[in-house]
N, C-alpha and C positions, 0 to 999 in steps of 0.2 A: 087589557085585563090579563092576568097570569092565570094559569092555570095550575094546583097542583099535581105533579104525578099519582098515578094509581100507582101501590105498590106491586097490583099482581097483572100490571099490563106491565111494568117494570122486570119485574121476571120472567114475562114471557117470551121479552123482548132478546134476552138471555141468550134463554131458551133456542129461539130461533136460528139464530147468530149462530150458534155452537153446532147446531145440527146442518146450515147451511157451509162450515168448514170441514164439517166432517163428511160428507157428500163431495164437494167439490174437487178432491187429492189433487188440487191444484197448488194450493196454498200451504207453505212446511214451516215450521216456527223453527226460526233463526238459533241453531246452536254450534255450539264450539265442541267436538269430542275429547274426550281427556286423553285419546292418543294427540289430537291436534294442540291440545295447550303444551304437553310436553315438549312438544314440535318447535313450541312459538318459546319455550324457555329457552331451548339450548341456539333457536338464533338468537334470542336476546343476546346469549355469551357469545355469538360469533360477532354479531355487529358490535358489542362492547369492545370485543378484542380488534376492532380496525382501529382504532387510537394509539395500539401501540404501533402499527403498520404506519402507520402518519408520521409519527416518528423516526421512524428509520430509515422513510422517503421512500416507502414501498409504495408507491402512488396506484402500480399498478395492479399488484395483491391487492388494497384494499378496493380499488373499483368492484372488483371481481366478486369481493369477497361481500359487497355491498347492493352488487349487481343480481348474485345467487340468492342473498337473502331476502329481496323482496320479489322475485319470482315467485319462490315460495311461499310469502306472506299472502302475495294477493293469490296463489289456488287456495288457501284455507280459506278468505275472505269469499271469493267464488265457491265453493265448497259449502263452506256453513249460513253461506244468506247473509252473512251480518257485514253492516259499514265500517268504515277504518275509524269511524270514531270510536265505535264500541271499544271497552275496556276488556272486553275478554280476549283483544290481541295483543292484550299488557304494555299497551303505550309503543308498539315498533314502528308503524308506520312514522311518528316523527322520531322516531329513534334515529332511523333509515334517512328521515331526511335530515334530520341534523348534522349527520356523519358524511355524507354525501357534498354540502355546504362547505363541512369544513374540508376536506378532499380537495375540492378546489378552489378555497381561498389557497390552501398548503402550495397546490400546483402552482397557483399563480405567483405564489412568492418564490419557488424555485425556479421560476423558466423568468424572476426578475421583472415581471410586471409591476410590483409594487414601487412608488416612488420613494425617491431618499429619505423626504418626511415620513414616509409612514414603517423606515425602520431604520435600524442598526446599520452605520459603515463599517466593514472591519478597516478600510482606508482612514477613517476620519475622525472614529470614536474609538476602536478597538486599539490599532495600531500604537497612536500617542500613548496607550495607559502601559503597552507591556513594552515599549522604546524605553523609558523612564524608569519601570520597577522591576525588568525582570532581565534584561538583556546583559546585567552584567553576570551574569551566571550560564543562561543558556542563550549566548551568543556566537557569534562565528569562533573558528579556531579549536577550542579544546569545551564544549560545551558540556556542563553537569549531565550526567547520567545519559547520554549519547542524544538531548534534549535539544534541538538546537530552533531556536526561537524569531531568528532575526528574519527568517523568510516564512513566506503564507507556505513553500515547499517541504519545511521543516515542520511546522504545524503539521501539514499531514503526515508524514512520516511517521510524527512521533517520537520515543526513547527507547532506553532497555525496556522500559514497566508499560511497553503497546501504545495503543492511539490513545490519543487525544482526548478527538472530540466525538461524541456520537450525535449529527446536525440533529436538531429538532428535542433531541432533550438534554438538557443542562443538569440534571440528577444522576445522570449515566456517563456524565463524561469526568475524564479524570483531571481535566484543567482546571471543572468547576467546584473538587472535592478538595481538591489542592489549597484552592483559594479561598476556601469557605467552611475549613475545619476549623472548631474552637481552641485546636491543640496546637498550640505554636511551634511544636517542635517539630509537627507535621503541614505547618501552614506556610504558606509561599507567599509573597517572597522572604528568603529565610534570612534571618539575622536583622528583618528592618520591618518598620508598621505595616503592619496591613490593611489590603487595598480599601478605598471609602466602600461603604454600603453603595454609593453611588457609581461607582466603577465597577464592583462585582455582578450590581443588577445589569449595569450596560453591555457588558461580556457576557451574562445570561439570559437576557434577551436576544445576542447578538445568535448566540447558539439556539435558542428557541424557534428563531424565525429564518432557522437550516444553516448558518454557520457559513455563509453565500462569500466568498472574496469579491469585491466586486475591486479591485485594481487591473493592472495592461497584463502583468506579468508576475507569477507566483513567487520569480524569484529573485524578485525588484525587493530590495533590503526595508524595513519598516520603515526607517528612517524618511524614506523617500515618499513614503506611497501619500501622505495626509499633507504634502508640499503644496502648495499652490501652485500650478502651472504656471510661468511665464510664457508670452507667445513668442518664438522665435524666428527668424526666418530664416529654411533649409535651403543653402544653397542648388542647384541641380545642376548634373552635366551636362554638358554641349555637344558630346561625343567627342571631344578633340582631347581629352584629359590622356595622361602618359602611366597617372600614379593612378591607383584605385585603393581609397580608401580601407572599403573592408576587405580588401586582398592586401594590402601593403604597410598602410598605416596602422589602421585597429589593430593585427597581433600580436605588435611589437608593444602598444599602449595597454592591452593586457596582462603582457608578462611583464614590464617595467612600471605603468601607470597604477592600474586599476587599485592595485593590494591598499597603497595610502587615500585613495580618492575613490572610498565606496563604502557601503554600511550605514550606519548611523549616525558618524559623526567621523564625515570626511576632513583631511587634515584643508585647510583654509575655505571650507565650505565647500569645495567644488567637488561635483561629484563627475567622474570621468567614466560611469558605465553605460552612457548608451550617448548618441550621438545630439539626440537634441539637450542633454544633460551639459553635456562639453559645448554648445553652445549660448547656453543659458550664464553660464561661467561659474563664481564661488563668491563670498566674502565682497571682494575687493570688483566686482561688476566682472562686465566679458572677459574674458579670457583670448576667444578667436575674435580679429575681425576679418573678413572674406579677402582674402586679395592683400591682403597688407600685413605682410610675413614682418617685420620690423618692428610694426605699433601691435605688434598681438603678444600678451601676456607670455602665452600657452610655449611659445616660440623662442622670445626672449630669453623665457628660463631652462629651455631645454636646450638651446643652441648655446646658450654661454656666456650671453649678452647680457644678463641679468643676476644676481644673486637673491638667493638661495639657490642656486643651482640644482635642475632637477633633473631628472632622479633623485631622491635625496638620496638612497643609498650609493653603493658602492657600483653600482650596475648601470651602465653607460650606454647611449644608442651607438648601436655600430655605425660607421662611417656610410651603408648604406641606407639603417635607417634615417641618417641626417638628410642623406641626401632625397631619399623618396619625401620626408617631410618638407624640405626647401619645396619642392617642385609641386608637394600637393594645396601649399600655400600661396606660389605665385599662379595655379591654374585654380584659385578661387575657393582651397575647402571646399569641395564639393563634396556631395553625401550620393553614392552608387548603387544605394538599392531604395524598397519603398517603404521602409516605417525606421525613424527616427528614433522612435523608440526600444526599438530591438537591442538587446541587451549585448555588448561588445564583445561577450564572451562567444556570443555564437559565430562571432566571425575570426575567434581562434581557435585552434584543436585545444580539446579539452587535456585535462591532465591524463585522463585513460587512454587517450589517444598518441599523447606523447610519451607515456611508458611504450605501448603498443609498438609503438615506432621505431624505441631506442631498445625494446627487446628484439624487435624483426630484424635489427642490424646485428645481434650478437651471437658466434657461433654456438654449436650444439656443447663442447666442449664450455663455454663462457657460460652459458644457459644451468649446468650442472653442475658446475662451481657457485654458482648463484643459489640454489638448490640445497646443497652441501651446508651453507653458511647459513640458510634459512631453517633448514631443520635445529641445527647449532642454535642460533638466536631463540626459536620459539622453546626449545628444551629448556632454554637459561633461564628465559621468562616464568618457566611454569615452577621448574624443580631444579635453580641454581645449584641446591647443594648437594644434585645427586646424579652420580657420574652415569650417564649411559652406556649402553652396547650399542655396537653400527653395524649394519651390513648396507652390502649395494649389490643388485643385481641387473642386469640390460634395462627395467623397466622401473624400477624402484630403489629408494634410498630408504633405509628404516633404523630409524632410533629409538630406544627404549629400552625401561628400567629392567623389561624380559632377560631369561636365560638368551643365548646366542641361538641354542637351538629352537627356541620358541620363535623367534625373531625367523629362523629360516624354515617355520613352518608358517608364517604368514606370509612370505615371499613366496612360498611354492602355490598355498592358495589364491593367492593374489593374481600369479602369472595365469593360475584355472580359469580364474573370473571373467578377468582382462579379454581371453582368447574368445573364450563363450560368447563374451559382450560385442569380439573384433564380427562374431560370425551373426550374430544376431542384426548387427550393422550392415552386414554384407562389405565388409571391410577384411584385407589381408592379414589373417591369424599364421599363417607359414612360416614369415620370416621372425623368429623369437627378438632377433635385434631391431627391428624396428621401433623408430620412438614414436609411442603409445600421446605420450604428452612430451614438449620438445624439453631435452633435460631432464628428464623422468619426471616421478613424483614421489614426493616426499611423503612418508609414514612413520609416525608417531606412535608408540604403543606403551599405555599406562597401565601399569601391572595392580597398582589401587586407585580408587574412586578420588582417594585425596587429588593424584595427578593431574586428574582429567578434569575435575572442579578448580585446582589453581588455573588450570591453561585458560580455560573457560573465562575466569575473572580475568584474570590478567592479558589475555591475548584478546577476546572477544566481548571482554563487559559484561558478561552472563553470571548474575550471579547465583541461579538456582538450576544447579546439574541433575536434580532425582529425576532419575528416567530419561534421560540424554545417556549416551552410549558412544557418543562419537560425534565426528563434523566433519567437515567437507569444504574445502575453500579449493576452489579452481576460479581465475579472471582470465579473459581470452586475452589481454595484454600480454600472457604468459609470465606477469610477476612474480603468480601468486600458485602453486601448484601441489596440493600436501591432505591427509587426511590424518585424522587423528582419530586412535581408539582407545578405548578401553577393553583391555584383556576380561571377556566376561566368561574365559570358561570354556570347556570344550559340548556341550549341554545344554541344552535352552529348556528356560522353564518358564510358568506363565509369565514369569517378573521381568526377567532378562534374557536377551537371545543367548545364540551360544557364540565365540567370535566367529564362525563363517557367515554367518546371517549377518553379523553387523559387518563385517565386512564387505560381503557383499552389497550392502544398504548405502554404505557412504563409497567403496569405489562404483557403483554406479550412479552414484551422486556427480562421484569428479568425471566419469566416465563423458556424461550425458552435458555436462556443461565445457569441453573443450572449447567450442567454439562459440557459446553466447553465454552473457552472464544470467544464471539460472535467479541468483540472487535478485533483481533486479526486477524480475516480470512477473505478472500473477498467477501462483498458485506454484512457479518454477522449482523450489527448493522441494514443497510437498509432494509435488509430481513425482521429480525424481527417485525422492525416498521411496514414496510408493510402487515406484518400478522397480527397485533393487529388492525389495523386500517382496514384492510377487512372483521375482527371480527365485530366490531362494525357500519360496513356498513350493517351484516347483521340483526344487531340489529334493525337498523334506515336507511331504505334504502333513505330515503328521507331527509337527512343530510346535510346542503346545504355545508358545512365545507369540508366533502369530497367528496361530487358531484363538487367539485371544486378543488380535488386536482390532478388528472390527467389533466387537463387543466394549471396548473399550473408550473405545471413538466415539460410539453414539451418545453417552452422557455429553460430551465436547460440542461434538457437532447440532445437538438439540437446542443450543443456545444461540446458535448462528442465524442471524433473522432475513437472509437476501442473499445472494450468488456473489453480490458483489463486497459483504463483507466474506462471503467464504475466501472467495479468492484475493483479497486485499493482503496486500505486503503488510505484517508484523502479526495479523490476526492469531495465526499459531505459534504458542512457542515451541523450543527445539523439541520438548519431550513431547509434544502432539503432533510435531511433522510426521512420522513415520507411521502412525495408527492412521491418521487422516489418512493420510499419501494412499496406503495400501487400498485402506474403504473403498477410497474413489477407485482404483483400478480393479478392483473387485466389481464395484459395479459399472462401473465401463465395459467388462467384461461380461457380464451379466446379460447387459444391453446389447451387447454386437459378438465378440467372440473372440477365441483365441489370435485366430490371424490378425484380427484387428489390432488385440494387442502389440501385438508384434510388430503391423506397421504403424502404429503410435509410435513406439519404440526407435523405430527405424528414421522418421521423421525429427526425433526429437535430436536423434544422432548427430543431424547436422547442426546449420546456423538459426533454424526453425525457431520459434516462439512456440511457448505451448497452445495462444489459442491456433497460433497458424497449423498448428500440427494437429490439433486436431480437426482444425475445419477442413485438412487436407485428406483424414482417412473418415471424416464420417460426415462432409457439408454441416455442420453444426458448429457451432458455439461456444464460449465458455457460458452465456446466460443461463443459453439452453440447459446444457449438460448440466448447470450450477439447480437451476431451479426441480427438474429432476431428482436430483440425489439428494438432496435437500427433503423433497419429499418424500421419498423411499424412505428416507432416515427417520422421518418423523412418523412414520406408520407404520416401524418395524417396530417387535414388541421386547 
């Protein structure tokens, strides 16, 4: 039997309820305060924004940045009584977990857990598509726009017009704008069809899921890397061997062999760049076999016994290297170290090293005639048809379209600089004759911006000079020793220094790279500038050129997403080295102090690295120091 409700035992019932919570101050009804939704909006926009961190392989900002935000979720959540289902924490808690998910699926696919199937080879899918479409333009040799394509080493690098690729998004990189603009006269590859819809997505995936090399060696040539391995078998020593290989044999096969038998499309298929290559053979099957100098290809054509006679050039193995070859063939081809694979090149001196070598042998006197001819040359390149003035002084060579007197008020400043910089090193400023740089250094001085913008194109590839000022080329092989200015003036104003600032900016450019190529290391060229240029801050504190250039920086440096794009080789071009440069020694400075500076400075003097030279005066980092200033930067206003 049902009964109906009374309506006014129904309300009493109410009633009771309401007075039994109001009584109890135990029980609080569940709410969210309109400071706490505010709260819950702007992590919504922090956790939105770890997607672009995913992208940039910031793995570890975004943990952090995913780790902060749900601390905070759940004290509101504790806080206001209410469960993570509720909608007045606007959907984060799976926002949190979504982003978290994808974090590290991203991780896993960078540290290469993912299997072959489940992505992109750049060996096996990438490589084939840009071997075929794009190699005859940015390949070895004389590569379009300094783009050089034929190695995964190039790829990074880049061109004149910066990186590449940014791994993780294919919208931001410039290989995949290149490839997939509707405008033909800006679409790659240029002059021929473009790539299938099916090849463009394969390269944009490849970059979507981090842009990972998975080959032995970055600078294993395209052509090679999607080859199918053949198994071979590497002979080993006995100990009893006379000839060794990578000391005897391999050097001589990189400066006569490798040039025709490497790349893409070796001459009779054989590739001669690593050892289990030369034994794999070419075309026409092996080439070596062990032991049997007579029946081996490799032998017959090098020794005479067979035509086409190789070398094919003009270039012959000396009567020693015939001879270490006979002997390294009747003792079995054997291979003297432990990977096969190892690129031939590394068991010659490189070509920096045999400049290096052939300048350590030539007197001071030969060194400055070298010098002489190189100023000459780069003059011709820039402004053939316009005669210079010359001076020389114990420390400097200087050419330029300047008055003579102008020219030996830069020499006089120059020797200021020089001695400051000898005493800041704790190096001998005393003896005026002593060489600074062996054979001096050459200096260039362009009286109009036209000069310094041909030199630029034409010496350097640089086609965009506004706000470049000057450069800086020093190689410790001692080839290369010169700086080039632009006469800006005796006056600095927000725009332009005055020329003692820039002077001092690029010779302590050449200064600080005598002995290791600045060029080369992260962050090396920026550093320096920014040392030269702190230098001359404290010549002229009231400089309005560089009282203007940390303010200048910050729009630049606000778009940098990691330490390790800051510090990445090409990131800055030339007219932001020197604003950066300074920022950071500004706040280096900031951080530790003057002396610091100073023994920064002193470290960088020598054969040092920047990051060695830093971790030598402050035990820190370039991460460190990267992620720091980075963030200073972004919280200054």
């Amino acid at each position: 039997m049902r009964f109906a409700p009374d309506p006014a035992t129904h309300w009493l019932f109410f009633v009771l309820v309401a007075v039994v919570l109001m009584l109890s101050g135990n029980v609080v009804l569940a709410e969210v305060t309109p400071e706490q939704t505010q709260e819950l909006r702007q992590l919504k926009k922090d956790v939105a924004g770890v997607t672009a961190l995913l992208r940039k392989k910031q793995f570890d900002e975004a943990e952090q940045a995913i780790d902060a935000a749900e601390e905070q979720v759940q004290a509101i959540i504790k806080a206001a009584a209410v469960d993570e289902t509720s909608r007045r924490l606007l959907g984060l808690p799976k926002l949190i977990d979504s982003r978290r998910k994808a974090l590290e699926s991203q991780r896993e696919r960078a540290a290469g857990t993912l299997t072959k199937q489940q992505g992109v080879s750049f060996s096996s899918d990438v490589a084939p598509i840009v071997s075929e479409n794009c190699l005859e333009c940015h390949g070895g040799g004389n590569p379009r726009s300094g783009l050089n394509l034929s190695t995964f080493k190039g790829w990074k690098r880049g061109g004149i017009g910066g990186t590449l690729l940014v791994p993780g998004a294919p919208r931001d990189s410039r290989l995949m704008a290149r490839l997939s603009t509707p405008n033909p006269e800006h679409r790659m590859p240029r002059g021929r069809d473009p790539l299938s819809v099916e090849q463009v997505n394969t390269i944009a995936t490849w970059i979507n899921e981090g842009a990972r090399f998975d080959g032995k060696s970055e600078e294993t040539p395209l052509g090679e890397l999607a080859k199918p391995k053949v198994k071979v078998e590497i002979p080993k020593p006995k100990g009893t061997e006379t000839v060794s290989f990578t000391k005897d044999i391999a050097p001589f096969m990189v400066r006569l062999c490798v040039g025709c038998h490497s790349g893409n499309n070796p001459r009779g298929g054989l590739l001669l760049t690593t050892f289990e290559n030369m034994m794999i053979g070419g075309d026409s099957g092996a080439v070596i076999l062990p032991g049997k100098r007579e029946e081996s290809r490799l032998f017959r054509l090098t020794g005479g016994l067979e035509n086409p006679r190789m070398p094919a050039s003009q270039a012959r193995l000396t009567p020693q290297n015939y001879e270490d070859l006979v002997k390294w063939f009747d003792e079995g081809n054997v291979f003297d170290d432990d990977d096969p694979r190892a690129l031939l090149t590394s068991y010659a001196p490189s070509e920096e090293e045999l400049t290096a070598e052939r300048f350590a042998k030539m007197s001071i006197d030969e060194i400055t005639n070298h010098r002489r001819e190189q100023n000459g040359d780069l003059w011709k390149q820039s402004l053939p048809n316009v005669e210079p003035q010359t001076l020389e002084g114990d420390r400097f060579i200087l050419t330029g379209d300047v008055s003579e007197g102008r020219l030996q008020s830069v020499r006089e400043w120059a020797d200021e600089i020089v001695q400051t910089l000898q005493k800041r090193c704790e190096e001998d400023s005393t003896n005026e004759g002593a060489p600074t740089w062996r054979g001096k250094l050459g200096i260039l001085v362009f009286k109009e911006r036209f000069g310094l913008t041909e030199y630029l194109l034409s010496v350097r590839s640089v086609r965009q000079s506004e706000g470049v000022f000057g450069d800086a080329v020093v190689t410790p092989s001692g080839e290369d020793a010169f700086i080039v200015l632009l006469d800006t003036g005796d006056v600095s104003t927000e725009s332009h220094p005055s020329m003692q600032s820039n002077l001092q900016m690029q010779l302590t450019s050449a200064f600080l790279s005598r002995s290791r190529d600045r060029t080369s290391e992260p962050a090396g060229v920026v550093m320096t500038q920014g040392v030269g240029l702190y230098f001359a801050a404290e010549q002229d504190p009231a400089n309005p050129y560089i009282r203007s250039l940390q303010a200048s920086a910050v729009e630049r440096l606000r778009t940098i997403g990691s330490p390790a794009e800051l510090f990445a080789i090409g990131t800055f071009s030339p007219a932001d080295r020197g604003s950066v440069g300074y920022s950071m020694i500004k706040f280096f400075e900031s951080q530790t102090s003057k002396a610091v500076v100073t023994n920064l400075t002193q470290s960088l003097c020598g054969s040092q690295g920047t990051e060695e030279a830093l971790r030598a005066v402050t035990g820190s980092d370039l991460e460190t120091f990267g992620t720091s200033f980075l963030k200073a930067v972004k919280s200054s206003r």
